[in-house]
C-alpha positions in Angstrom: 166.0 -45.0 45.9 168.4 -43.2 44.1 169.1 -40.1 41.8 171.4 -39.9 38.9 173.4 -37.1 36.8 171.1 -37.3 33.5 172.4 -34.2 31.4 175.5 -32.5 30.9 173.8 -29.4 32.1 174.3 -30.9 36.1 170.4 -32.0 35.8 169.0 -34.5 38.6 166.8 -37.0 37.2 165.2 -39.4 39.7 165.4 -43.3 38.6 163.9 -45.7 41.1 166.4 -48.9 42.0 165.3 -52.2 41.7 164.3 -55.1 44.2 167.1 -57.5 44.9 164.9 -59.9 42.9 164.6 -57.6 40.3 168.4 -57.2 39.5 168.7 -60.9 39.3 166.1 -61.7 37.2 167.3 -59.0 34.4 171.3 -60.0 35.2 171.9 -62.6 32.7 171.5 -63.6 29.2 170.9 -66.8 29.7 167.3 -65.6 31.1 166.2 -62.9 29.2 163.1 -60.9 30.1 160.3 -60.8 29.0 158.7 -57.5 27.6 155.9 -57.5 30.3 158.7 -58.1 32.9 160.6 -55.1 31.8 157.4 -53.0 31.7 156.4 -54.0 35.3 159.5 -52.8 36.6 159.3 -49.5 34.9 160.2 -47.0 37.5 162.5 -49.2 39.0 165.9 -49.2 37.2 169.6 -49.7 38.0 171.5 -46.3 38.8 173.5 -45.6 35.5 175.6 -42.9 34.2 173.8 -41.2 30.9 177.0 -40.3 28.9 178.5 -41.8 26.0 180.3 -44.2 27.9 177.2 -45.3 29.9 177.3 -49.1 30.9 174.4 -50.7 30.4 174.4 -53.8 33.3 172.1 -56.3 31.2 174.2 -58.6 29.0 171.5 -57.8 26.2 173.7 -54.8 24.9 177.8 -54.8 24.8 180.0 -51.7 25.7 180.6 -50.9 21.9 176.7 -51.2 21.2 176.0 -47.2 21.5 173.5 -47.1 19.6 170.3 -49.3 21.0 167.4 -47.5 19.0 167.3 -47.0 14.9 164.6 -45.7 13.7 164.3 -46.3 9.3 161.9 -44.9 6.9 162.5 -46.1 3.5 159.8 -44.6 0.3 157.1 -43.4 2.3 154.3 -41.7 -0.3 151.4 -40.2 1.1 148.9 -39.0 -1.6 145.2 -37.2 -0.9 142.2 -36.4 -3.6 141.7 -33.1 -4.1 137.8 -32.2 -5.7 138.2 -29.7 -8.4 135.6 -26.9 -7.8 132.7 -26.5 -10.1 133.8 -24.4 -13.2 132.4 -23.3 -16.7 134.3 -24.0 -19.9 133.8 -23.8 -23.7 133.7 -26.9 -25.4 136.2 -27.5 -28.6 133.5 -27.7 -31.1 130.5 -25.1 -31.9 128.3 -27.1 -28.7 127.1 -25.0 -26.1 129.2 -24.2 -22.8 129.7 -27.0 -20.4 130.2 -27.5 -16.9 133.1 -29.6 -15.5 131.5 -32.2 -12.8 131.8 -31.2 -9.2 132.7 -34.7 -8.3 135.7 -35.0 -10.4 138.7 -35.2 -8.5 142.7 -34.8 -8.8 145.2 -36.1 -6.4 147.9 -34.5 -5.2 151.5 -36.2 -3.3 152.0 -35.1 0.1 154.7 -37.2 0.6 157.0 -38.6 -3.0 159.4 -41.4 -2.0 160.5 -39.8 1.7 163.9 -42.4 2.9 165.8 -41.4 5.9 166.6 -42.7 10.1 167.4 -41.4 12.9 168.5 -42.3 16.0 168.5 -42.1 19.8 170.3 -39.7 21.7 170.0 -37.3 18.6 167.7 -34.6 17.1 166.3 -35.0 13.5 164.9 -31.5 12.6 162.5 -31.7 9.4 162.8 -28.2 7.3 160.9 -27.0 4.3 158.5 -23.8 3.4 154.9 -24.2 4.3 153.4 -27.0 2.4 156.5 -28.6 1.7 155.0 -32.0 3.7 157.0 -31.3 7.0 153.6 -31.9 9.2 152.9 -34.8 6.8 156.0 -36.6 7.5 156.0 -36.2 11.0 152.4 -37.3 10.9 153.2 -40.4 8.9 156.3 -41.2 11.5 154.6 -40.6 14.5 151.6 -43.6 12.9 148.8 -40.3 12.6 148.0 -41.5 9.2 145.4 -44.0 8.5 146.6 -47.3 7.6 146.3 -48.2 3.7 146.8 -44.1 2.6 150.8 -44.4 3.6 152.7 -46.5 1.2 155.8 -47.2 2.1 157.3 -49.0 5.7 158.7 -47.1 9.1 160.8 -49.8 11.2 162.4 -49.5 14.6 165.7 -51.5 14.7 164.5 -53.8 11.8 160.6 -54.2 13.1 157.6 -52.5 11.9 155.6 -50.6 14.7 152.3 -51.4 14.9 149.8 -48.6 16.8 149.8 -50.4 20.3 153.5 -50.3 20.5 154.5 -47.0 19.3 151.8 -45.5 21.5 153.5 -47.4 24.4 157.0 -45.8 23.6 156.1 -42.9 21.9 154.7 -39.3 22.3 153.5 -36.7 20.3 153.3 -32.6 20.9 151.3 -30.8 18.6 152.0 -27.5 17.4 149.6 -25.6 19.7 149.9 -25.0 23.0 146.9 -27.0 24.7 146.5 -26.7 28.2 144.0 -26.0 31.5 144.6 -22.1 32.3 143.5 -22.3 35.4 146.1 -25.2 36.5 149.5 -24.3 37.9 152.6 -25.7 36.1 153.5 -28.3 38.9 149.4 -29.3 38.9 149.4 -29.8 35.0 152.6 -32.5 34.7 151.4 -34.2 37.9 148.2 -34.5 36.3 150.2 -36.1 33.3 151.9 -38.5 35.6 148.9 -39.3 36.9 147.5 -40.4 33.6 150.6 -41.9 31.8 152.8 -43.4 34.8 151.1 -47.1 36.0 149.3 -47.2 39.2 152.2 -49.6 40.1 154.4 -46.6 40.9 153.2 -44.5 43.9 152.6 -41.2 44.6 155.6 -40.2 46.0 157.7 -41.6 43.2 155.5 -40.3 40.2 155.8 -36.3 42.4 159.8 -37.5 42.4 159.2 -38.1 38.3 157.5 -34.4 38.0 159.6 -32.9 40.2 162.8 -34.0 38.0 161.0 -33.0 34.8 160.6 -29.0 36.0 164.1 -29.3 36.5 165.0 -30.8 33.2 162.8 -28.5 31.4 163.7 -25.4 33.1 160.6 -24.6 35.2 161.4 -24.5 38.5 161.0 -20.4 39.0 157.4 -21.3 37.7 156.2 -23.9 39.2 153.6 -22.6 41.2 152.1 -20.5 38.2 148.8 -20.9 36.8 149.1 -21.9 33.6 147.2 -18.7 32.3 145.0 -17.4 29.4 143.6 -14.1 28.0 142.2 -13.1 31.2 144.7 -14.2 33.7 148.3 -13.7 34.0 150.1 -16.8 33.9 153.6 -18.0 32.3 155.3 -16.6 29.1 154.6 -18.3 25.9 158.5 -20.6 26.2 157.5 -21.6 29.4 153.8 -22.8 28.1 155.8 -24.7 25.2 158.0 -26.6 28.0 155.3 -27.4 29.5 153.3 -28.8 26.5 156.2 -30.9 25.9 156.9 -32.0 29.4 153.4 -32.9 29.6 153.6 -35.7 26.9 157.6 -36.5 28.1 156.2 -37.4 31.6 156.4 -41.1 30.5 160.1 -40.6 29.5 159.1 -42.2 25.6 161.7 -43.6 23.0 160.4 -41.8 20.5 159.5 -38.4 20.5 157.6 -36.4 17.4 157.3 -32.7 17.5 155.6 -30.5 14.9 157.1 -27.3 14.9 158.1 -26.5 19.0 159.4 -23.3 18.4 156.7 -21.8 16.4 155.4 -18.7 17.7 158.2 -18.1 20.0 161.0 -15.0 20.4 164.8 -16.3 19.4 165.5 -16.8 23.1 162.6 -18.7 24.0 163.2 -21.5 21.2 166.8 -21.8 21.8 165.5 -22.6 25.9 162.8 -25.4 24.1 165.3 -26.9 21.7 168.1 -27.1 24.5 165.2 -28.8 26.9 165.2 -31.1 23.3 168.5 -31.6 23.3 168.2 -32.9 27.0 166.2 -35.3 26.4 167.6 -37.1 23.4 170.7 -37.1 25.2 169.1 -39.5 28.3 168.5 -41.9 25.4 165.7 -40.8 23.7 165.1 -40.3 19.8 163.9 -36.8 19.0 161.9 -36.0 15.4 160.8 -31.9 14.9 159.7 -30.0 12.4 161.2 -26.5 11.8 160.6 -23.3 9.9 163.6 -21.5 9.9 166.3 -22.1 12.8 168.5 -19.4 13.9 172.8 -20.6 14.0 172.6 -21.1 17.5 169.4 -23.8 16.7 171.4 -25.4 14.4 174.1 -26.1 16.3 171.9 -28.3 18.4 170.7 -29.7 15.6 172.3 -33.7 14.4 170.8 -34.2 11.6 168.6 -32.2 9.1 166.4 -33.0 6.1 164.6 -30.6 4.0 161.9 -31.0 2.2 160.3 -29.2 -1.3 156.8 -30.5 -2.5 157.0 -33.8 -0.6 160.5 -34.5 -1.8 163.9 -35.0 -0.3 166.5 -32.0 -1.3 168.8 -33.1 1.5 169.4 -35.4 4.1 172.4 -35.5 6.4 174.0 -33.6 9.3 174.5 -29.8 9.4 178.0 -30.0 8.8 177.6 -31.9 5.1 175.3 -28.7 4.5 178.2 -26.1 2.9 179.9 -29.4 0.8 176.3 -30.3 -0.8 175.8 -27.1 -1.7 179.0 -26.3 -3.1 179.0 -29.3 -5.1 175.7 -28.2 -6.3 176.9 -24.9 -7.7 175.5 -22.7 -4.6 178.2 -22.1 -2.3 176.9 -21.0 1.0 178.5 -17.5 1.6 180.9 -17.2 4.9 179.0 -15.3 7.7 175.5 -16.3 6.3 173.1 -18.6 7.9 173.3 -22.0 6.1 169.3 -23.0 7.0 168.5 -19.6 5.6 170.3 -20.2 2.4 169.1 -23.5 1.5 165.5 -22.1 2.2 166.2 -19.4 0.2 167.3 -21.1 -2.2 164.9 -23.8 -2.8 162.6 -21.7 -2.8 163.8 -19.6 -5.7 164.1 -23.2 -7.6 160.3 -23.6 -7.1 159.4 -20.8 -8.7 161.9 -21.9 -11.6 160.4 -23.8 -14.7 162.4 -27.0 -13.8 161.3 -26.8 -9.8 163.5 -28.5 -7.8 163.7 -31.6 -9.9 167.7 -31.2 -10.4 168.0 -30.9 -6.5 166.2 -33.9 -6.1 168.3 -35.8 -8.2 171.9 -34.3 -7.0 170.6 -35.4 -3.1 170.0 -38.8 -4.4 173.4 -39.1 -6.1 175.2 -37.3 -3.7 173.4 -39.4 -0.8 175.0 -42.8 -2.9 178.2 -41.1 -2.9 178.7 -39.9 0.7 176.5 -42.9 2.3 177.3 -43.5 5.8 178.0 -47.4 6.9 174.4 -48.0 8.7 174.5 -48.7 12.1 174.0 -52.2 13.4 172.7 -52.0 16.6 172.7 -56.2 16.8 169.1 -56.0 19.1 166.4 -56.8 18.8 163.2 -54.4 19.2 162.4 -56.0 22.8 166.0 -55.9 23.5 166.8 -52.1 22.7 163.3 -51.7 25.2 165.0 -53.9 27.8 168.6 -51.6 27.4 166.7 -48.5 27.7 164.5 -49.0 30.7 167.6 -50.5 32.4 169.3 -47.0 31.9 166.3 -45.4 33.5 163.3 -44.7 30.8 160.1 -45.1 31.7 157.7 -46.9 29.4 153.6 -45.9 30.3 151.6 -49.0 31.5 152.7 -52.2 33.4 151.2 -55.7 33.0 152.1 -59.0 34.2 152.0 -61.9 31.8 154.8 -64.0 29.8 153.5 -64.1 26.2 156.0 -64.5 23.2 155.2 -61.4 21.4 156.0 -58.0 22.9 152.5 -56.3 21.4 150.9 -58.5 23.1 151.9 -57.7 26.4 151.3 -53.8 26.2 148.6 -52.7 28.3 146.3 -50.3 26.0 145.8 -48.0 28.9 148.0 -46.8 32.4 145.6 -47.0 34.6 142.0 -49.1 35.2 138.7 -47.1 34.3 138.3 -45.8 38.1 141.8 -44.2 38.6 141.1 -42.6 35.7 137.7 -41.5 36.4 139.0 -39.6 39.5 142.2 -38.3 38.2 139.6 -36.7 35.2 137.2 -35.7 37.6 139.8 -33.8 40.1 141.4 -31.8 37.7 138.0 -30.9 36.0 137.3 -29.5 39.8 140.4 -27.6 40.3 139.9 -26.0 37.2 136.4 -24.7 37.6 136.9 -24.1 41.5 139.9 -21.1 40.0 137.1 -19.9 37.9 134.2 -19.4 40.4 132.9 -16.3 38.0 131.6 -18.6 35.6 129.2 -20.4 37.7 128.3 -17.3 39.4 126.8 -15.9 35.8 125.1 -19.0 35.5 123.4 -18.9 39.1 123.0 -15.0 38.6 121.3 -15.7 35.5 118.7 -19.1 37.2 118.3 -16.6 39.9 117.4 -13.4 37.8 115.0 -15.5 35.0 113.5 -17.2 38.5 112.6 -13.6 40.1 111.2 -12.2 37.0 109.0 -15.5 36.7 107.9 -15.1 40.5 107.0 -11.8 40.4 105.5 -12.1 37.0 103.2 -14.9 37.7 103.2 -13.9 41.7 100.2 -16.1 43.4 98.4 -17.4 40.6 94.9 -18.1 41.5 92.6 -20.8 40.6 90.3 -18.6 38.0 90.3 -19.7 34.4 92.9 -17.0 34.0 94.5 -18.6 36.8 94.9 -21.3 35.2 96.4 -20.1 31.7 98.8 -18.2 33.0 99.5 -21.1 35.2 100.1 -23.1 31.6 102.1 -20.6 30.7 104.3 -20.4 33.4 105.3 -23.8 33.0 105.9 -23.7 29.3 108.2 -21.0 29.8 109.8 -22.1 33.1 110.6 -25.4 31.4 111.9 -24.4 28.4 114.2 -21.8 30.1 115.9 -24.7 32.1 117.0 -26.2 28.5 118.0 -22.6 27.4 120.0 -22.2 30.6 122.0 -25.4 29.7 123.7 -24.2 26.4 126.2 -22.2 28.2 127.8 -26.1 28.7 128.6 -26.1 24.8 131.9 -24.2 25.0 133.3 -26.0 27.7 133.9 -29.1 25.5 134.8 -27.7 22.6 137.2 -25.0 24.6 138.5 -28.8 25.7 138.4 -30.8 22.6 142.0 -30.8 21.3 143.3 -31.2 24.9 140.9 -34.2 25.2 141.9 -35.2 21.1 146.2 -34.6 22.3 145.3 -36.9 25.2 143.5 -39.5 24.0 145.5 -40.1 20.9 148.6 -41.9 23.3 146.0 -44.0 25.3 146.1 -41.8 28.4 142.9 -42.5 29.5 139.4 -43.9 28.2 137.1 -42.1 26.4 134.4 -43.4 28.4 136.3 -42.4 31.3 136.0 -38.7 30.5 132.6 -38.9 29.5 131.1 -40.0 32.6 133.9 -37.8 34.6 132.2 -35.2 33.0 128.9 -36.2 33.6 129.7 -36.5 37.5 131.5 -32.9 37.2 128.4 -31.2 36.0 125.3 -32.2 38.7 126.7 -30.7 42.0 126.2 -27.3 39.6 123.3 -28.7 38.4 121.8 -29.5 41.3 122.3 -25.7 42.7 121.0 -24.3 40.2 117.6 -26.7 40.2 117.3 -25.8 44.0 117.5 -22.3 43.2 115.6 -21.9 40.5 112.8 -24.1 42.0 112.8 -22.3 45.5 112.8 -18.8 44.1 109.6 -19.6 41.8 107.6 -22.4 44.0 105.8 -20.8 46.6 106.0 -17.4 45.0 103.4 -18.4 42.1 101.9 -20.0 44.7 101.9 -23.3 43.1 100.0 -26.5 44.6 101.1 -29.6 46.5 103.0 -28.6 49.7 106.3 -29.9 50.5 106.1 -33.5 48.3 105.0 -30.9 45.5 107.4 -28.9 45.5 110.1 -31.8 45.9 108.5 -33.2 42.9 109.0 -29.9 41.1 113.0 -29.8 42.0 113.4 -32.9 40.9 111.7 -32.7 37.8 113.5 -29.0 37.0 117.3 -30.8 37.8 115.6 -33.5 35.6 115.2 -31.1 32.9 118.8 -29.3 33.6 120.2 -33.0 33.2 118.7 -33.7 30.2 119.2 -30.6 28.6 123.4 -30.7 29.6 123.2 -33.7 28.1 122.1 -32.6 24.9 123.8 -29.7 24.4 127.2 -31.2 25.6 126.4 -34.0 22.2 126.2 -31.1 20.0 129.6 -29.7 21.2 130.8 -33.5 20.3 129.2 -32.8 17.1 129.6 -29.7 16.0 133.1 -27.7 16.1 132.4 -24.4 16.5 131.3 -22.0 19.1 128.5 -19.6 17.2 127.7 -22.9 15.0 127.2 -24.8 17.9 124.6 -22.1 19.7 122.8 -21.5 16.3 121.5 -25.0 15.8 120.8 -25.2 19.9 118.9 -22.3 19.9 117.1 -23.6 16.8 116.5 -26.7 17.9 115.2 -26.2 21.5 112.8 -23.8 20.2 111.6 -26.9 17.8 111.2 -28.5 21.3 108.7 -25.8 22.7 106.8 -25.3 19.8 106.0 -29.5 19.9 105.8 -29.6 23.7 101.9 -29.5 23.5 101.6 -26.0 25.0 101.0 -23.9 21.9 99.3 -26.8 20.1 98.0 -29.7 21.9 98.4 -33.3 21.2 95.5 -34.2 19.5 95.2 -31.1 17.1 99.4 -31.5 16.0 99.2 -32.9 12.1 100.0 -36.3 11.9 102.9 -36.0 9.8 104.5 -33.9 12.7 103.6 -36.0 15.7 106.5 -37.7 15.9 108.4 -34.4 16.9 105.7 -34.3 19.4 107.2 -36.9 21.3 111.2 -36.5 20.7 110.6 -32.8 22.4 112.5 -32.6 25.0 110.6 -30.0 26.6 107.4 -32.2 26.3 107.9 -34.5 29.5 109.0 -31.8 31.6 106.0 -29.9 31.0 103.8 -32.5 31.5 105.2 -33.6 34.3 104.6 -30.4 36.1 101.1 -30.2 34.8 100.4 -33.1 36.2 101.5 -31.9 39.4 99.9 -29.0 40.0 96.5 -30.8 38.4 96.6 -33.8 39.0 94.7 -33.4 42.2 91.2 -34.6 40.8 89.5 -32.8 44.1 90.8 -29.6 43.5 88.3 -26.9 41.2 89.3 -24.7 39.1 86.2 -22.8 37.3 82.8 -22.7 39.2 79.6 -21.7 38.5 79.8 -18.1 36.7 83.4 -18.4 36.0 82.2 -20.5 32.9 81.9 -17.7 31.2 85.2 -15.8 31.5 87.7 -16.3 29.0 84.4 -15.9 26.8 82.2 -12.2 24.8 80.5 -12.7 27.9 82.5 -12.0 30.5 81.8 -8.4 30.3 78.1 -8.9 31.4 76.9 -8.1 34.5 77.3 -10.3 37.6 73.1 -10.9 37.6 73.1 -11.0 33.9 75.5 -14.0 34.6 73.6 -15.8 36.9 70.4 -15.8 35.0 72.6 -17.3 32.2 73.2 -20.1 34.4 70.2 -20.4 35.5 68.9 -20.8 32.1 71.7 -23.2 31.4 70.6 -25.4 34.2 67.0 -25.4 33.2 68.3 -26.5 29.7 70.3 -29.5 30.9 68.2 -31.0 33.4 70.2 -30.0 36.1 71.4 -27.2 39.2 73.8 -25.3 38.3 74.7 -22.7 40.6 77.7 -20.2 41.7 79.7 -23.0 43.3 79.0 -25.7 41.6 82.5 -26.9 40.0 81.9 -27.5 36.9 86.0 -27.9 35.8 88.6 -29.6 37.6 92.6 -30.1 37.6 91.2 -33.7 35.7 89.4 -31.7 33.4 92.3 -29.6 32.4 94.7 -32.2 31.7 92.7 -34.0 29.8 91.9 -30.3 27.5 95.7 -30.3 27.1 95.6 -34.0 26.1 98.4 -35.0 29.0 96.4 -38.2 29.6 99.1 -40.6 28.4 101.6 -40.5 31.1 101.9 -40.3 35.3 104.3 -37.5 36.3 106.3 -40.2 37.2 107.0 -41.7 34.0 107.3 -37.8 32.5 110.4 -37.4 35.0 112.2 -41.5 34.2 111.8 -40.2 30.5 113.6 -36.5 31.1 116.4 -38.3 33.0 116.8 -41.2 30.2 116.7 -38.8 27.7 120.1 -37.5 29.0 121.6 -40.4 29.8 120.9 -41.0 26.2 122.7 -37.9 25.2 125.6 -38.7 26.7 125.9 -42.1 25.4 125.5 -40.5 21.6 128.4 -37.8 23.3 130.4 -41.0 24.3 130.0 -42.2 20.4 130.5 -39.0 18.9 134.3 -38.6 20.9 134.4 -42.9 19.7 134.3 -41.6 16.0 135.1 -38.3 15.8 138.8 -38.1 17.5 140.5 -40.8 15.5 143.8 -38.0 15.3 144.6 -39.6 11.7 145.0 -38.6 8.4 142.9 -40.8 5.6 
């Protein structure tokens, strides 16, 4: 193994050497390599010098063939409908006043005939006012725009991308800094590597990887620093922007899209992110930001610029063609004055003219034509340029064996298989909620508190017929709390989703993956909190069935937790916000009560509402511990006198009562006296009409229903993180 000089800033970035067999196979010409061959060797590269007389040792490129990578974006239009808003105007004639339709739309151009390139080992910054399509462009270059709404064609040395192969060599940071708070800086990008770097490299070589990147990006003082949030110290906000984009650089891509990196950030801080840009395009690869307004000592990192008005070009070329355009324009930039500031300023002020910026337009299109630079021939192919680059040291995501003839076809879609993945999601889920042991401490404070006051409430329930309504009552409420308890779950995903959205739209793990890591995340808690809540309220309301009872009751309480998780974790796939997202839970789980059969039974629910009746989710639950504590068809629960409580005459006297009965007896042909039972736990389910299913079933249901959640939570994530524009 062996370390090379990567920056001119004395930076160590580890590369891995080849096998013996390896350097022969990629040696010669005469035996090219196939893309799959080049991607199974990623990690293990020649040792190289990264300067501008770097030697690549691959016959592929020649010593005067610099430039391996061109990136070409030739008329791109991007258009969107816009629906007008309802309005009221007066028709022409004498007719009465009109509405104009709701549905009528207009369409507005993002995007008007964008050209440029760009190439590795350079930074194109994208500059404009807000809403001058700088996101859009980046959007459409980075292949985050649906297919069929961009007109227009994006090549890389002469070949289209398609979405497998740019994810593959490509990586995209978002504005927004999205990251675990709780995870230390060292913990986040070996989390990354662990997701984007193939299982073929090991351990050791991908900490080698993460260790290289803090380096590279400056971090080394903070390594060991949580990553921090609101309430808890971590890192300042440059060093959470290095880290956002070291996260999706662990992979080393080609290509690299940025919108806006130094948003947000003090003039310090954004010179330390664009020089950690700089960095990287010089080891080779090909850097594309957007930028509000850069400081002089930005743009002196800076290779080439193009600024954008309305979704049109106004200039396109290197900093240094900036004070000639201008001048020939009839602007001269001033001496001492910031040239990006001017030409903001300036095109601006021609927006708010009458003409707009139409004669700009046209003097960068004729002055482009006139001051057109000889393109660059790199004389490789797309596979070619991918073989050059990994054989100065990138790494490419994935690795897969296999000779076919196209490239594409050889890309594995994903790093890692389904149960790497699964762990990798799974440990860093832990690590994150182990830092934060306040927030399942609430929770369990909260089981435990709702759990006393039921126990003490209901404490030793006897078998009178008030026994046994507060014993129906306890249950209905008990049950429905367990749902209740769950919706504290719906911030967690959404507090995740555009960490989940980032990392998902480069293939760096499965969808499904996360789901069921998430699944497996939530039942140890789960599983406390059923044992808790279960034990503290058991034996207290002195509930039937001994031991296999109460085992029964835990079961069918995690059951309920389960289920209830479940569904509230597909709302937070569903809806996307917080106090939306606890408004329509609360709603609904009350729907769930009110149909469970406790405040209405079965047979008395209108017909056009039964089938609520059995989508409750609190319905199985409940009858599942109803028919636990009564299904024991031994067991009494009203004898002899205690007919009459719950009734105008169970204010009578105690004698009084047993003459009644003894008239009653007389009446029905039969002895009736003060311990005969006249109602059993049979009785009473069958008054509640839970006569349809064994407590059994009741619990199989509960725990289906939430497996059933989680496969709609699976779907919603399937169809709701697509991360493109239509």
């Amino acid at each position: 193994m062996s370390r090379v000089v990567a920056t001119d800033d004395n930076m160590s970035l580890p590369f891995f050497s080849p096998e013996p067999n390896h350097l022969s196979t990629f040696s010669t010409a005469s035996s090219s390599p196939t893309f799959a061959q080049l991607l199974k060797n990623v990690g293990d590269t020649t040792t190289v010098e990264l300067n501008d007389q770097h030697h690549v040792d691959m016959n592929l490129a020649s010593p005067n063939q610099s430039v391996p990578f061109h990136l070409s974006f030739n008329d791109l239009t991007y258009s969107v409908k816009v629906r007008r808003k309802f309005t009221w105007k007066r028709a022409p004639s004498a007719d009465p006043i009109v509405g104009e339709s709701p549905l009528s739309s207009k369409t507005k151009t993002l995007l008007n005939g964008i050209s440029g390139e760009a190439r590795d080992g350079e930074i194109l910054a994208v500059l404009g006012a807000s809403g001058s399509g700088k996101s859009t462009l980046i959007d459409a270059l980075a292949n985050r725009i649906a297919k069929g709404s961009l007109k227009g064609n994006v090549t890389l040395n002469g070949e289209v991308l398609n979405s497998k192969m740019q994810k593959a060599i490509s990586a995209y940071v978002m504005q927004d800094d999205l990251l675990f708070p709780m995870l230390t800086v060292e913990e986040t990008l070996m989390f990354a590597a662990e997701f984007r770097l193939p299982r073929s490299l090991s351990k050791s070589k991908k900490s080698l990887r993460v260790q290289a990147l803090i380096d590279q990006l400056g971090l080394r003082n903070a390594a060991k620093t949580i990553i921090g949030d609101e309430g808890h110290r971590g890192i300042s906000g440059g060093e959470r922007r290095r880290v956002s984009i070291g996260i999706d650089i662990i992979h080393d891509p080609i290509l690299l899209f940025l919108d806006e990196p130094t948003s947000g950030l003090d003039s310090t801080s954004a010179l330390s992110v664009v020089k950690v840009l700089k960095r990287i395009a010089q080891s080779g690869s090909m850097v594309i930001m957007t930028l509000h307004q850069p400081s002089y000592r930005l743009l002196r990192l800076l290779d080439r610029l193009l600024f954008l008005s309305r979704g049109q070009t106004v200039f396109s070329g290197s900093p240094a063609m900036l004070p000639s355009f201008f001048a020939e324009f009839g602007h001269p930039i001033p001496e001492r004055e910031n040239r990006t500031e001017f030409a903001l300023d300036l095109i601006r002020e021609l927006e708010g003219s009458a003409g707009g910026t139409r004669s700009l337009v046209e003097f960068n299109k004729e002055f482009r034509q006139r001051k057109a630079e000889p393109r660059t021939q790199t004389g490789l192919s797309l596979k070619e340029a991918i073989s050059a680059s990994i054989s100065k040291g990138k790494l490419v995501s994935g690795a897969t064996s296999g000779s076919g003839s196209s490239p594409v076809s050889t890309i594995p879609t994903f790093a890692n298989p389904f149960w790497v993945e699964l762990l990798v999601l799974a440990k860093r889920s832990m690590t994150n909620y182990r830092r934060q042991p306040e927030l399942f401490g609430i929770r369990l404070g909260a089981v435990l508190v709702t759990g006393f006051i039921l126990a003490t409430m209901f404490w030793q329930l006897d078998n009178s017929p008030k026994g046994v309504q507060e014993r129906l009552g306890f249950f209905a409420f008990a049950m429905s709390t367990t749902f209740y308890t769950c919706a504290d779950a719906l911030p967690v995903f959404l507090q995740e989703r555009f960490i989940f959205m980032r990392e998902t739209a480069y293939n760096a793990y499965r969808r499904s993956s996360y789901v069921l890591s998430h699944s497996l995340v939530a039942l140890p808690s789960l599983i406390i909190l059923s044992l808790a809540f279960a034990a503290t309220t058991f034996w207290a309301v002195g509930l039937d069935g001994g031991l296999m009872g109460f085992l029964f009751y835990f079961l069918i309480v995690l059951a309920a937790f389960w289920a209830g998780s479940s569904f509230v974790t597909f709302l937070s796939g569903v809806v996307p916000h917080v106090m939306l997202g606890y408004t329509i839970v609360v709603a609904i789980l009350a729907y769930f009560l009110l149909f469970s059969g406790f405040f209405i039974t079965r047979d008395r629910i209108p017909a056009y509402w039964i089938w609520f009746h059995y989508i409750s989710l609190v319905k199985y639950p409940y009858e599942a511990v109803l028919i636990n504590e009564f299904g024991d068809p031994t067991k009494c629960f009203i004898r002899g006198v205690q007919i009459f409580d719950n009734t105008p005459l169970a204010a009578v006297p105690q004698g009084m009562k047993v003459k009644l009965l003894s008239t009653m007896s007389k009446s029905l042909g039969m002895r009736i006296t003060s311990s005969t039972c006249l109602t059993t736990g049979y009785d009473i389910l069958q008054q509640q009409g839970v006569t349809d299913l064994s407590k059994w079933n009741c619990l199989w249901i509960t725990v289906a229903c939430g497996f059933f959640f989680r496969i709609l939570f699976y779907f919603s994530l399937l169809l709701g993180s697509k991360n493109k524009r239509r």
